[in-house]
BALUMPA-929834 format. One line per field, with one value per residue (C-alpha): z negated, x, y negated; residue in one letter; residue number from 1. Coordinates in steps of 0.001 Angstrom, whole numbers, plus 500000, padded with zeros to 6 digits. Each point is the difference from the previous one (the first is absolute). Example, Ala and Ser with C-alpha at 12.3 -4.5 7.8 and 13.67 -1.06 7.14 Angstrom:
z: [492200;500660]
x: [512300;501370]
y: [504500;496560]
code: [A;S]
pos: [1;2]
% end
This chain:
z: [508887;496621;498623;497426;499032;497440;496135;497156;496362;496771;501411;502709;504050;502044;503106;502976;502068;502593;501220;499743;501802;500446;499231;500353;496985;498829;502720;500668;500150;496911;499808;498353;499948;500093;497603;501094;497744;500764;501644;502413;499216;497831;500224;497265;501240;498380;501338;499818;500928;503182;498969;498362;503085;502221;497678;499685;503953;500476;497686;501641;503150;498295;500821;497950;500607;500726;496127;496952;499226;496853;500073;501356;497539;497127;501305;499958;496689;498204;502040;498666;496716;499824;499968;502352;501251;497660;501222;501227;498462;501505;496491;499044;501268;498104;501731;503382;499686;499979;497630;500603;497961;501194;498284;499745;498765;498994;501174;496952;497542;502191;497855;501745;499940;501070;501889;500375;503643;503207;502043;502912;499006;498559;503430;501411;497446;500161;503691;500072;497291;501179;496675;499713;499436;498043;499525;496010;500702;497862;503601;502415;500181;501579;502884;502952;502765;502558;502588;499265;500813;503606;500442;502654;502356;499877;501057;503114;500459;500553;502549;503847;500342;503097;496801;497306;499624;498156;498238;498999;495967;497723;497884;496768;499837;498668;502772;500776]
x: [505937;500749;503900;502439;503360;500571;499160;499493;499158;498974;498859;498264;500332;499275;497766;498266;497087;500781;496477;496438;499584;497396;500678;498445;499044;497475;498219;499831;501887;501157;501784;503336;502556;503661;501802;504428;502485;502419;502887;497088;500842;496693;496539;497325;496591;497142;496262;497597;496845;498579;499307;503280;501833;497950;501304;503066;500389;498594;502568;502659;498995;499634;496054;497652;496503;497221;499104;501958;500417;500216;503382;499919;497723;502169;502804;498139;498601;503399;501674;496902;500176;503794;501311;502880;500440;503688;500421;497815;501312;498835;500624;498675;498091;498125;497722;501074;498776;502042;500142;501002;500683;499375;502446;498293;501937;497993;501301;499852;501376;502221;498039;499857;496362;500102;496956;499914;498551;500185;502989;497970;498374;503325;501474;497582;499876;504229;499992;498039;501845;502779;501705;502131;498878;501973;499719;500745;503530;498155;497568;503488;498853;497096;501978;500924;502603;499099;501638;497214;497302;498317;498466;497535;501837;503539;497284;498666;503565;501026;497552;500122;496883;498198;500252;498101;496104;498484;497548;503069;499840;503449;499468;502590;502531;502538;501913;499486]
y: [496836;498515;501038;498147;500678;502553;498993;501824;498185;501227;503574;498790;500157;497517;500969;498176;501574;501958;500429;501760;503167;502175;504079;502657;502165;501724;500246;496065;497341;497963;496505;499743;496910;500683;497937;500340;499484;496933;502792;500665;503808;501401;498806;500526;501262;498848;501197;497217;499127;498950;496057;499513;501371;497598;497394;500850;500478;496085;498782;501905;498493;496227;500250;497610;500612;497612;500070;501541;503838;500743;500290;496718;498661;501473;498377;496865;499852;500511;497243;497369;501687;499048;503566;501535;503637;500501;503843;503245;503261;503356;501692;503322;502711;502013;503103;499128;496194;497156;497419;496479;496516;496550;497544;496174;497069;497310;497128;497045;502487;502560;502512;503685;502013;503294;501508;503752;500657;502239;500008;499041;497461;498268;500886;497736;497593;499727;499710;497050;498068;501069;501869;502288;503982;502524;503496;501895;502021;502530;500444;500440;503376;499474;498502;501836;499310;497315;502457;502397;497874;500061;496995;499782;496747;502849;502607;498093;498794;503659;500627;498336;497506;502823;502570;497724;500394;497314;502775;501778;500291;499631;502738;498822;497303;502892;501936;503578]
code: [X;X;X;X;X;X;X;X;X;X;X;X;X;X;X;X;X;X;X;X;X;X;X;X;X;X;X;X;X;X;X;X;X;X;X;X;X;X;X;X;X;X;X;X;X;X;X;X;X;X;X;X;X;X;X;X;X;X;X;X;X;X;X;X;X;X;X;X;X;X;X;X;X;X;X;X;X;X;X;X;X;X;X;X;X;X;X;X;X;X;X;X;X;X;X;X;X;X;X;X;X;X;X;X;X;X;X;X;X;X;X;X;X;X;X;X;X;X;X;X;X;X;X;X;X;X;X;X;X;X;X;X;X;X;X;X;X;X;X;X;X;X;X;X;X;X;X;X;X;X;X;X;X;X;X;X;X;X;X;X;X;X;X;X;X;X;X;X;X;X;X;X;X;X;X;X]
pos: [1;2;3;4;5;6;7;8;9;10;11;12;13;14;15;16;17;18;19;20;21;22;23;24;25;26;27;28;29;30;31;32;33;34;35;36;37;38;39;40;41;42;43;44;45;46;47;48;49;50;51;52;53;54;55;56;57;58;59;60;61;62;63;64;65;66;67;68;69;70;71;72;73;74;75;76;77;78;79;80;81;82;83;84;85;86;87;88;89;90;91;92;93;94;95;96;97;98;99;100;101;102;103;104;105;106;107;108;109;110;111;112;113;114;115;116;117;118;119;120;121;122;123;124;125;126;127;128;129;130;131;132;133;134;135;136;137;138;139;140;141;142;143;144;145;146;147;148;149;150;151;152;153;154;155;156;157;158;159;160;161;162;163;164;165;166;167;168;169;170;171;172;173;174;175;176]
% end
């Protein structure tokens, strides 16, 4: 688990990743990263797509594979093409999807691009260059309470070891 202390700048909330989950919903399961606000009080859900959480999930747990991912690879190129990851912003949504902005600084001129993109794959791209990832304040009310969140390692934690099946499925992340 990824948390900072609490700071807010220019509208925007800074958030580390809490993890990738799987939940149950329509009938199947869907990815979706948690991204918690620096008080470690509300957590952003964002669903994503099965390769990005992979991704995401190796960075989290500092895996580098045998050869580049893209994310990897991404990563790469801007370091050779002297470019820095400045910021990710999780900024708007608009019909239920996300929106995100990657914020390069090229590093001879300190000049900023901005490159609109998914939230996931600027997750994954942040977490391996290590920059920081804010959230809009116009999107704080698509958070929800960290204390309403059942997370499957409290779920298993609840439970004695002789009760836990290993084919037993975590139906949602949220409690009851």
């Amino acid at each position: 688990m990824w948390l900072m202390v609490t700071e807010e700048k220019d509208g925007e909330i800074r958030v580390g990743v809490l993890g990738v989950y799987k939940v149950k919903g329509n009938d199947q399961e869907e990815d979706v990263v948690f991204l918690v606000d620096e008080s470690n009080r509300m957590v952003l859900p964002i669903w994503i797509g099965e390769p990005e959480a992979m991704s995401i999930q190796l960075a989290l747990q500092g895996v580098k594979p045998q050869r580049p991912i893209t994310h990897d690879l991404i990563a790469n190129m801007l370091e050779e093409l002297g470019y820095e990851m400045d910021k990710v912003k999780i900024d708007g949504l608009i019909k239920s999807v996300f929106t995100a902005t990657i914020y390069l600084k090229q590093l001879k001129s300190d000049r900023v691009v901005k490159i609109d993109a998914r939230p996931s794959d600027s997750i994954a791209i942040a977490l391996r260059t290590g920059c920081q990832i804010y959230v809009d304040r116009s999107l704080g009310g698509q958070m929800i309470p960290k204390d309403r969140l059942k997370l499957p390692e409290e779920l298993s934690a609840e439970k004695d070891e002789d009760e836990y099946s290993d084919d037993e499925e975590i139906n949602s992340p949220y409690g009851p």
